[in-house]
PLY file of the C-alpha trace (Angstrom):
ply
format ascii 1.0
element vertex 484
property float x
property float y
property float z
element edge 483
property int vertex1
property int vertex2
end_header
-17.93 18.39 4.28
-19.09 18.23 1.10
-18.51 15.45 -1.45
-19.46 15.42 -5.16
-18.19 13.68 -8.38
-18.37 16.80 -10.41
-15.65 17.37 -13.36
-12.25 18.48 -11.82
-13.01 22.19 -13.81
-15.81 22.43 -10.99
-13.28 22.40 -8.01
-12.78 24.87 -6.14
-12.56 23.26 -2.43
-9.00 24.99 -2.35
-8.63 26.16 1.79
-6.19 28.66 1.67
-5.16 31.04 -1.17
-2.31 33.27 -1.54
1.43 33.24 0.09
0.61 32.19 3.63
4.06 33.64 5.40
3.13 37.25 3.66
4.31 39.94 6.59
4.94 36.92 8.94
7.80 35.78 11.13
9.80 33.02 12.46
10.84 33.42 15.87
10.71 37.09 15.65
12.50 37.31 12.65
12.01 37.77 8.57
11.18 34.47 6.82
14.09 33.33 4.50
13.38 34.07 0.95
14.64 30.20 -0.01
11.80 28.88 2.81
8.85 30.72 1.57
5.21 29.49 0.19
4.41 31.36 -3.03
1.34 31.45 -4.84
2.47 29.36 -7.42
5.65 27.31 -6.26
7.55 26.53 -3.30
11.23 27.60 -2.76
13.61 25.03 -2.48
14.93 25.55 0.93
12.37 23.81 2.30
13.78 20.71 1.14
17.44 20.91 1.55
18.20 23.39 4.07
19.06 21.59 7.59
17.65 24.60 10.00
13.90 24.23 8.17
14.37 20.73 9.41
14.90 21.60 12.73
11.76 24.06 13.00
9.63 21.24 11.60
10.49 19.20 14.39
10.62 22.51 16.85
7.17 23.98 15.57
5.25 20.57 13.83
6.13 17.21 14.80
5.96 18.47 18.32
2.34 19.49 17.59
0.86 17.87 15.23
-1.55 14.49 15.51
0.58 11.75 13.60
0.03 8.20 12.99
2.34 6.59 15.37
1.41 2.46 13.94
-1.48 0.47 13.12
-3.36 -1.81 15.57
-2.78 -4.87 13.87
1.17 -4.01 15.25
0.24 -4.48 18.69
-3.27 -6.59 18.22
-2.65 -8.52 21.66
-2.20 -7.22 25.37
1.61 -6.63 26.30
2.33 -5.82 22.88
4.43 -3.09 21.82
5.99 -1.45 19.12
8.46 1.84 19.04
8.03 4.83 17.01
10.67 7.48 16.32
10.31 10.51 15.31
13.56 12.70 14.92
14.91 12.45 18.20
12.48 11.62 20.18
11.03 7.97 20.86
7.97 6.58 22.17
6.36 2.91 22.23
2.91 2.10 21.84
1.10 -0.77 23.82
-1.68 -2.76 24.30
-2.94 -2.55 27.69
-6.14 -4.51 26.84
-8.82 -5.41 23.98
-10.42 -1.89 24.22
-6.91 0.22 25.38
-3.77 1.22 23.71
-1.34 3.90 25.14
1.78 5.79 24.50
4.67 6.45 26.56
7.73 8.36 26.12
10.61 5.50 25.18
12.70 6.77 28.46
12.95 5.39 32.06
12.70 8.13 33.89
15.88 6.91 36.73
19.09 7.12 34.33
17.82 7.48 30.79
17.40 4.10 29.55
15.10 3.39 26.24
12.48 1.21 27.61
12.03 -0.64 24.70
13.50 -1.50 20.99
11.91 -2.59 18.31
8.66 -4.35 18.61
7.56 -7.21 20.64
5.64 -8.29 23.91
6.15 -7.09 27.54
5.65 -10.52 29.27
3.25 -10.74 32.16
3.03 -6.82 31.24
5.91 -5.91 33.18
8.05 -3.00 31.45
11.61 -3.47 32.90
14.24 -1.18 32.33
17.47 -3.37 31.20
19.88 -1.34 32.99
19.02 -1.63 36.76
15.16 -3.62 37.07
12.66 -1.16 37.37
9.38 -2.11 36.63
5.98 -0.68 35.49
2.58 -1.96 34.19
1.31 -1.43 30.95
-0.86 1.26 32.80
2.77 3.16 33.29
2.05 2.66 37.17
5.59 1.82 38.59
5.60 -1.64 40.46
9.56 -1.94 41.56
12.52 0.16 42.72
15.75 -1.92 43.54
16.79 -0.59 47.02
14.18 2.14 46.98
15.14 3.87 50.02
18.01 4.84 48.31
16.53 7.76 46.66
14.72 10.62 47.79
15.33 10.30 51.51
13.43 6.47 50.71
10.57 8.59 50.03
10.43 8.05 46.21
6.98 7.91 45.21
5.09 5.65 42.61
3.73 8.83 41.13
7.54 10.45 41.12
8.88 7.74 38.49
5.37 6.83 36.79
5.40 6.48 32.82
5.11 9.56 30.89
2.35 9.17 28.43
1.35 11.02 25.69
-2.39 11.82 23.81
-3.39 8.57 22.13
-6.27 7.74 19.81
-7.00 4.96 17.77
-9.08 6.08 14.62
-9.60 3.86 11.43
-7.26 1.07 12.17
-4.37 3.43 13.08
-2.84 4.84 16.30
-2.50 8.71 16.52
-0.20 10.29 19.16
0.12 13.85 20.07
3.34 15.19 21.59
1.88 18.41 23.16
-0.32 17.81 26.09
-2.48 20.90 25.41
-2.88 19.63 21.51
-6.19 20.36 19.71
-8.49 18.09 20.08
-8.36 14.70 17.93
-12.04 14.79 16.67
-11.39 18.55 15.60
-7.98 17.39 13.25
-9.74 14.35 11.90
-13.49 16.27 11.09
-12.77 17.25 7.27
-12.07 13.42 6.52
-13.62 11.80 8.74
-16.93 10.80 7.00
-14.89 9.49 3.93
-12.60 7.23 6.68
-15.69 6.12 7.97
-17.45 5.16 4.97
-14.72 3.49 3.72
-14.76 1.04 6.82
-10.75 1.48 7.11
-11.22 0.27 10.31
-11.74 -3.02 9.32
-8.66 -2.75 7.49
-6.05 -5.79 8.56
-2.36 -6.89 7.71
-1.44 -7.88 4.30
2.69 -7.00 4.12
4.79 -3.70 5.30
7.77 -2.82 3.87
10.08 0.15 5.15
13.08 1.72 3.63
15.63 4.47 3.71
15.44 6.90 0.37
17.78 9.55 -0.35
14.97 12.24 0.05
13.41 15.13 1.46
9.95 13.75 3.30
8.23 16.29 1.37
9.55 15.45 -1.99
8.80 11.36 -1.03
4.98 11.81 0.18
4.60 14.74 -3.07
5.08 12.21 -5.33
2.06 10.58 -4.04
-0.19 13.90 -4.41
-1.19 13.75 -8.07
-1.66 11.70 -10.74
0.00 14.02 -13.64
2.78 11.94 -13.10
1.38 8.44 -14.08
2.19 8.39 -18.24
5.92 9.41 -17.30
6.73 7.43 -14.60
4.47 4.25 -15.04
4.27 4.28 -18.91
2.48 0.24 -18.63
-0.43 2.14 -17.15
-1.39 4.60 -19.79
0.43 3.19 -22.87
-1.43 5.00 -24.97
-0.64 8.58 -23.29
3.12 7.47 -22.57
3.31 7.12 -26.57
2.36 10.36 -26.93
4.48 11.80 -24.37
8.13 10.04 -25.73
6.91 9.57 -29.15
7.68 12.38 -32.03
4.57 14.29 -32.08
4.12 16.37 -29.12
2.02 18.80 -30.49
-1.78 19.16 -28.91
-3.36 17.22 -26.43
-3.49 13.62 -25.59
-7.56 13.58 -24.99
-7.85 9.93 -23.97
-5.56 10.63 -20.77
-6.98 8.95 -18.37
-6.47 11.33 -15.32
-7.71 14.51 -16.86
-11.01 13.00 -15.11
-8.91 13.28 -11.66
-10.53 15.55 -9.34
-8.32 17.01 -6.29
-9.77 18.72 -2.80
-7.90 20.14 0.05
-9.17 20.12 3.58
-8.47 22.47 6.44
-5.96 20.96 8.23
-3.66 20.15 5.80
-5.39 17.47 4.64
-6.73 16.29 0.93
-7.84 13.89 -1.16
-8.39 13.31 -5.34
-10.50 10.82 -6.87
-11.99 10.36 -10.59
-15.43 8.95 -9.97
-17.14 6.49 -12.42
-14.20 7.10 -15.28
-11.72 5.08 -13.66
-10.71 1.48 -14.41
-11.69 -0.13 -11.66
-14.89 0.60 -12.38
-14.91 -0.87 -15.89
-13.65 2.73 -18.04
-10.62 1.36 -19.82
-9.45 3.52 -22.58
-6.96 1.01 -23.89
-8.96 -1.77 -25.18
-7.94 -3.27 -28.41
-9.98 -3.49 -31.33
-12.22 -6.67 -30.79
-10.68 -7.64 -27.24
-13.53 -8.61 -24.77
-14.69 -5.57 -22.41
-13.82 -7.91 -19.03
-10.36 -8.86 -20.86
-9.42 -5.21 -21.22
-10.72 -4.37 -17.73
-9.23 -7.30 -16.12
-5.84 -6.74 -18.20
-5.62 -3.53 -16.17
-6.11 -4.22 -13.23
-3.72 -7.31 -13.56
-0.68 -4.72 -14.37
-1.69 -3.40 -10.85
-1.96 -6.58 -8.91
1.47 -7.71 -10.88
2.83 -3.63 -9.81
1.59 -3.49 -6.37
-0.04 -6.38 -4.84
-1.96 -3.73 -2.73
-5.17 -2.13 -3.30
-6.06 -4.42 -6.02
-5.48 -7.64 -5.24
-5.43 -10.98 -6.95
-9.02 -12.43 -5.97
-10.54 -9.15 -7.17
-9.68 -9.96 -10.80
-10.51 -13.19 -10.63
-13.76 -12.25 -9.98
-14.01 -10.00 -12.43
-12.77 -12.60 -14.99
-16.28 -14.33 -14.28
-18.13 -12.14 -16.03
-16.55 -12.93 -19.10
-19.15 -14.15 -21.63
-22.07 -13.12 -19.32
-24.67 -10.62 -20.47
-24.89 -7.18 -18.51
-28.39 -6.47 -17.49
-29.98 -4.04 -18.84
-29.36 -0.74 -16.71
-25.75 -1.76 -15.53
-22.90 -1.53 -16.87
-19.56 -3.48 -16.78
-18.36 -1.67 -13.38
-21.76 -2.07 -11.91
-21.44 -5.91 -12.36
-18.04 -5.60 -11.02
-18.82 -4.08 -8.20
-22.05 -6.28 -7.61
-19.89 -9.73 -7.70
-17.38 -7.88 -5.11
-19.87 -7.35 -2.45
-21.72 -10.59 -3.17
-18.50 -12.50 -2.73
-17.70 -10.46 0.28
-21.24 -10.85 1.99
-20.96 -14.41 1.33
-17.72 -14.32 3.31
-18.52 -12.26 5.55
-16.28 -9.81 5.20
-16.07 -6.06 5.67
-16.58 -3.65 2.74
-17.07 -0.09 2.17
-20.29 1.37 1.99
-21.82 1.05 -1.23
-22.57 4.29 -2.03
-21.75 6.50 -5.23
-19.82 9.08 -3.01
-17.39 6.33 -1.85
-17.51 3.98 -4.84
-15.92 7.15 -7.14
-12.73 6.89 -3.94
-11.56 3.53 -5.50
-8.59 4.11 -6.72
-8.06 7.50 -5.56
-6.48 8.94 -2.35
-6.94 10.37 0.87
-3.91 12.41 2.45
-4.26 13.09 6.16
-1.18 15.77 6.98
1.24 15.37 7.69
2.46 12.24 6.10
0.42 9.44 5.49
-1.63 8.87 2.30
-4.32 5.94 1.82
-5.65 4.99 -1.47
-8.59 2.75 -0.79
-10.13 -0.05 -3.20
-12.94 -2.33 -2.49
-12.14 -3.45 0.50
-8.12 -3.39 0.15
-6.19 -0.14 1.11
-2.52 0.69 0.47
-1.20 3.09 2.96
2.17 5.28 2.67
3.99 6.80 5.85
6.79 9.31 5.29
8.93 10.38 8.03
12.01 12.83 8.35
15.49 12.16 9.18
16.14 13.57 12.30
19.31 15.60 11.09
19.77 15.30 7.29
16.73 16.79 4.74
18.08 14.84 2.04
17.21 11.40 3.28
13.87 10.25 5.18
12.40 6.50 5.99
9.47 5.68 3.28
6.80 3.08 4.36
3.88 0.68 2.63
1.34 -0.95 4.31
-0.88 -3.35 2.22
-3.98 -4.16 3.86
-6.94 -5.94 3.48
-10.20 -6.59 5.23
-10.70 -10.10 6.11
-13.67 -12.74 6.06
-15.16 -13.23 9.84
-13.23 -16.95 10.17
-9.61 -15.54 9.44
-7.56 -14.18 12.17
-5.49 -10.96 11.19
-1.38 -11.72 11.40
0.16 -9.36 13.54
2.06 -6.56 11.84
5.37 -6.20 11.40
7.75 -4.53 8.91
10.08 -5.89 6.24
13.24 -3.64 6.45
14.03 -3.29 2.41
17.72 -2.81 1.71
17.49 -1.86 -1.87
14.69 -0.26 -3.45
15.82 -1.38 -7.07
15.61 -4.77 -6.28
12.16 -6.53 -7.75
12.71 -9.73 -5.12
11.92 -7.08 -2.45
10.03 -3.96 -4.15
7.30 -3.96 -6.74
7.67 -2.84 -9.99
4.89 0.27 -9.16
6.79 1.71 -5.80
9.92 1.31 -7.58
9.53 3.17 -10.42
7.92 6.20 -8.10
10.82 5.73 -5.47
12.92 5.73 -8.34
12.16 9.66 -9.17
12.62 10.80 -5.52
16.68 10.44 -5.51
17.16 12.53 -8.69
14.39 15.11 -7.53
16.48 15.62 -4.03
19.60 15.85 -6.22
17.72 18.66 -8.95
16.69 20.57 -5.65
20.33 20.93 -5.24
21.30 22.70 -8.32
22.24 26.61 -8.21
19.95 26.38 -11.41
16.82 26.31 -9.44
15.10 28.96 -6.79
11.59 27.09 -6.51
9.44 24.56 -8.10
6.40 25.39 -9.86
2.95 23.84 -9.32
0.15 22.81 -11.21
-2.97 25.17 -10.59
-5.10 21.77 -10.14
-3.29 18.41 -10.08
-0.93 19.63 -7.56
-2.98 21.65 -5.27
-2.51 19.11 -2.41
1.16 19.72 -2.28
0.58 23.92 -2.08
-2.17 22.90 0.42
0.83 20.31 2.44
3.09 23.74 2.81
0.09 26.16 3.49
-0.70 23.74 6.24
3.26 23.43 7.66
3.55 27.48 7.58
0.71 27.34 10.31
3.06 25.99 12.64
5.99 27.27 11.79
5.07 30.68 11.37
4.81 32.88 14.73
1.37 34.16 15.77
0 1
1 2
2 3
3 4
4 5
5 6
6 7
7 8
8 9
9 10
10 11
11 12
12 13
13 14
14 15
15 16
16 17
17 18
18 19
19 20
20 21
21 22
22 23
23 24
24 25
25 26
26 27
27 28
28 29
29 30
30 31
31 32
32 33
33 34
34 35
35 36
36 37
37 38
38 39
39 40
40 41
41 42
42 43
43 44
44 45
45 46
46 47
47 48
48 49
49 50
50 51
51 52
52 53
53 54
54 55
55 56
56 57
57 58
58 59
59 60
60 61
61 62
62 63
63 64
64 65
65 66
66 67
67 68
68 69
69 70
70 71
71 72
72 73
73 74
74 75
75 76
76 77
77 78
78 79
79 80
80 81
81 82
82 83
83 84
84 85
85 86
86 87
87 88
88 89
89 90
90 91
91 92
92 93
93 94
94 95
95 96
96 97
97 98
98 99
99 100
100 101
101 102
102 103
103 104
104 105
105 106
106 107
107 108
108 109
109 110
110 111
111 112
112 113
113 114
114 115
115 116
116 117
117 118
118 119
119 120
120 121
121 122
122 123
123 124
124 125
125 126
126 127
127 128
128 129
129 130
130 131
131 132
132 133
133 134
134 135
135 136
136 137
137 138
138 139
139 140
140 141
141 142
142 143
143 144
144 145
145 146
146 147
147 148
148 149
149 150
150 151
151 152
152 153
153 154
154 155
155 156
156 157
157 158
158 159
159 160
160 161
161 162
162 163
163 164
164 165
165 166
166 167
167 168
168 169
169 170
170 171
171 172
172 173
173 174
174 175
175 176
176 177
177 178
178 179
179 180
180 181
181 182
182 183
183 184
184 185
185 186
186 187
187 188
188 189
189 190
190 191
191 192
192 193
193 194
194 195
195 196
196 197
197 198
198 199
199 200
200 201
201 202
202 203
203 204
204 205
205 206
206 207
207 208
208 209
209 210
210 211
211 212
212 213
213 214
214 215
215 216
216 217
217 218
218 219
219 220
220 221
221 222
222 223
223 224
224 225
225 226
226 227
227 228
228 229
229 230
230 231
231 232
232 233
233 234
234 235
235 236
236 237
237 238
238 239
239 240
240 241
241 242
242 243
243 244
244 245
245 246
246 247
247 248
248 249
249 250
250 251
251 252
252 253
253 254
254 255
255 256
256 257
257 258
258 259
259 260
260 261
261 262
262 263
263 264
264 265
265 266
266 267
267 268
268 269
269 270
270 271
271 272
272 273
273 274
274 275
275 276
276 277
277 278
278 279
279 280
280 281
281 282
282 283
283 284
284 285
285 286
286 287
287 288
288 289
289 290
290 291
291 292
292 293
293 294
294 295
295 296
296 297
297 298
298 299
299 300
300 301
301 302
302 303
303 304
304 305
305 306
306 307
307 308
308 309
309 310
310 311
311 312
312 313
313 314
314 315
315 316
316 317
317 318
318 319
319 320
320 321
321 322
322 323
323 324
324 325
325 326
326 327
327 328
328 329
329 330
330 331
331 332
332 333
333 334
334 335
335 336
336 337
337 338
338 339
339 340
340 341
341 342
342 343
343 344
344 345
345 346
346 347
347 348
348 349
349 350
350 351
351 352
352 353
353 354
354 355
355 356
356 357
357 358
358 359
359 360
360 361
361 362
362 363
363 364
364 365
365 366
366 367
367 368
368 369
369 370
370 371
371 372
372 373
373 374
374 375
375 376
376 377
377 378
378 379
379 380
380 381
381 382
382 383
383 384
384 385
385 386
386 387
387 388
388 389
389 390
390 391
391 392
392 393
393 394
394 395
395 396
396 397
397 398
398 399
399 400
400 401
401 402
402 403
403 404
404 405
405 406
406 407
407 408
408 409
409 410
410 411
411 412
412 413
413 414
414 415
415 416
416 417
417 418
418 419
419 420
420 421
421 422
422 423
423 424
424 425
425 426
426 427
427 428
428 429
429 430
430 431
431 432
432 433
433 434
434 435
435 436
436 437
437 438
438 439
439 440
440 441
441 442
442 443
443 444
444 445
445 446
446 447
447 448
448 449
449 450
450 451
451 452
452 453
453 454
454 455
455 456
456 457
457 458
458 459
459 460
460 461
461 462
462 463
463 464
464 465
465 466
466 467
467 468
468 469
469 470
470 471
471 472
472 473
473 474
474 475
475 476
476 477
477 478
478 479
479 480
480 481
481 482
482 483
């Protein structure tokens, strides 16, 4: 893989070209008109029509690598956690320091889920609530009440073992596979995997994790998260300057000063993507929005305060502090304001001990953008801090799906990471439990889903480069949907 900082006009990392179901099939049959990829759009069936649903879980969730939790869920042996995917459940669990499986969520006598929820298997006994069988965390059954009841008495161990399922974990997260003759992990993760690397996700731990039910299409939710064309719109207190422009009188031209024309966008094979703007961001000291006479690190630190204040992920509180101790100090010749930004980061962090990216240009120019890894989860890295997004479908309805944040941190040697586990937010429009930032994006998704609706519309249209991602998301799902 190749990775650059070149002007977004340079691009042209685009996979796949073209309508992608041209001549194909579903199942032996004509693809829909309302499900089809187009060159330029993407018809609206795709997001409202209850039988595409169903295929995706037929044709891609049972195939497709997906992040099932993070470590720091289960960081001790004997924990678990669940994960559910449409109908079908499976738990995750710590076997030991260097081992984490996945079974199927079913005991394999009547039926029974296993387990709920997330917790600890004590002793590392898995007992089925209904009628006492027992496993290890190894799946290895260890107990049959009145055994030689069943099967003549010659039940085997082996008979009623756990069924497990392919099970990674990759840069702090845990990747299951429902189809035991899946393509290899290392061949799904290649196109990212340097930038995952080199941004030491790994060594990314626990901060908060909030989870909530929007009225949306999965698509539409983790779209939303694919570009940055949307930022003057629907986060005006980011780019005042452009958001005056777009609701003011005079629409005519160009706003130049736009801070995300510098956004450059990529897509991968296999679905995935990523865009970044390099040096011209604000985290690394651009800030077109600086008042006459106000102090460079004011402006800069002003900023990045709206996101702390927005988010409290990926920029976090401590990082603006120390950025606020530059303030008065003279840059060195050579450097610049980002430069000694970035040098009082890793200074602070080495003194800590803590984990950091690499400190290279290639990864430096990621802060503050985002990499996608299909189907649904999208991290947008910082120095040091990550947010993470999870979508997931409903398993019946297209108009609703479960949205998920994970703020995370790296943390000095000395601290011990909290385990994970998920705040269950009731109402999205609620500042005591969602930030101002999420909300106003989760905000757009219910009137999108209900637009989608209208007889008005046939297909969306797409951006030629800001929304390349989503084109490459459905390029990517008509692989497995379509027949070979």
């Amino acid at each position: 893989m190749t990775r650059t900082s070149t002007p977004h006009r340079e691009s042209t990392t685009a996979t796949i070209q073209g309508n992608t179901i041209q001549g194909k099939t579903i199942q032996g049959k004509e693809v829909p008109e309302s499900w089809k990829t187009l060159e330029h759009g993407i018809r609206v069936g795709r997001y409202t029509d209850p039988e595409f649903l169903q295929l995706e879980f037929d044709r891609l969730w049972t195939k497709v690598w997906q992040v099932a939790a993070r470590v720091d869920a289960v960081p001790e042996p004997n924990d678990f956690i669940t994960y559910e995917i449409g109908d079908q459940s499976v738990f995750i669990v710590r076997v030991d320091e260097n081992t984490v499986k996945a079974y199927h969520n079913v005991c394999p006598h009547r039926g029974t889920a296993l387990a709920e929820g997330q917790g600890t298997f004590p002793g590392g006994h898995i007992i089925c609530p209904f009628h006492g069988w027992r496993w290890n965390t190894e799946g290895d059954n260890q107990y049959i009440l009145a055994r030689e009841e069943f099967r003549g008495g010659k039940l085997c161990n082996s008979d009623v073992a756990l069924k497990s399922l392919p099970c990674v974990v990759y840069a702090g997260f845990v990747f299951i596979n429902f189809d035991k003759d899946c393509p290899s992990f290392d061949d799904f993760i290649a196109p990212v995997k340097s930038l995952m690397d080199d941004l030491n996700l790994k060594e990314m731990r626990h901060y908060w994790w909030k989870s909530i039910s929007i009225p949306s299409n999965w698509k539409v939710a983790e779209e939303a998260f694919f570009e940055t064309y949307h930022v003057p719109a629907t986060h005006p207190q980011l780019e005042v300057k452009a958001a005056e422009f777009i609701f003011g009188d005079e629409i005519n031209g160009e706003f130049e000063n736009y801070n995300h024309h510098n956004v450059d966008y990529q897509t991968y094979a296999n679905g995935h993507g990523r865009f970044y703007a390099g040096r011209a961001t604000n985290y690394q000291g651009k800030v077109t929005s600086q008042l006459p006479g106000q102090d460079p690190v004011d402006a800069m630190a002003d900023r990045l305060q709206l996101l702390v204040d927005g988010m409290d992920a990926q920029v976090l509180q401590e990082d603006v502090d120390l950025l606020r101790t530059l303030k008065g100090q003279p840059i060195p010749e050579g450097s610049s304001l980002g430069g000694e930004y970035i040098r009082v980061l890793y200074e602070n962090a080495a003194a800590k001990d803590r984990p950091m990216p690499k400190a290279i240009p290639e990864i430096i120019a990621m802060w503050g953008g985002e990499i996608f890894l299909f189907p649904n989860v999208m991290i947008l890295p910082q120095a040091g801090n990550a947010m993470i997004y999870r979508v997931r479908p409903h398993e019946s309805d297209p108009h609703q799906c479960t949205f998920e944040i994970f703020s995370t941190r790296s943390l000095p040697a000395a601290v011990k990471p909290e385990r994970a586990e998920p705040v269950f937010v009731t109402d999205g429009n609620d500042p005591e439990q969602m930030y101002q930032v999420p909300r106003q994006d989760l905000g757009n998704l219910q009137r999108i889903q209900k637009g989608l609706r209208s007889k008005a519309i046939k297909q969306i249209w797409l951006a030629s480069h800001h929304e390349k991602i989503i084109l490459g998301l459905h390029q990517e799902i008509d692989r497995f949907l379509m027949d070979e």
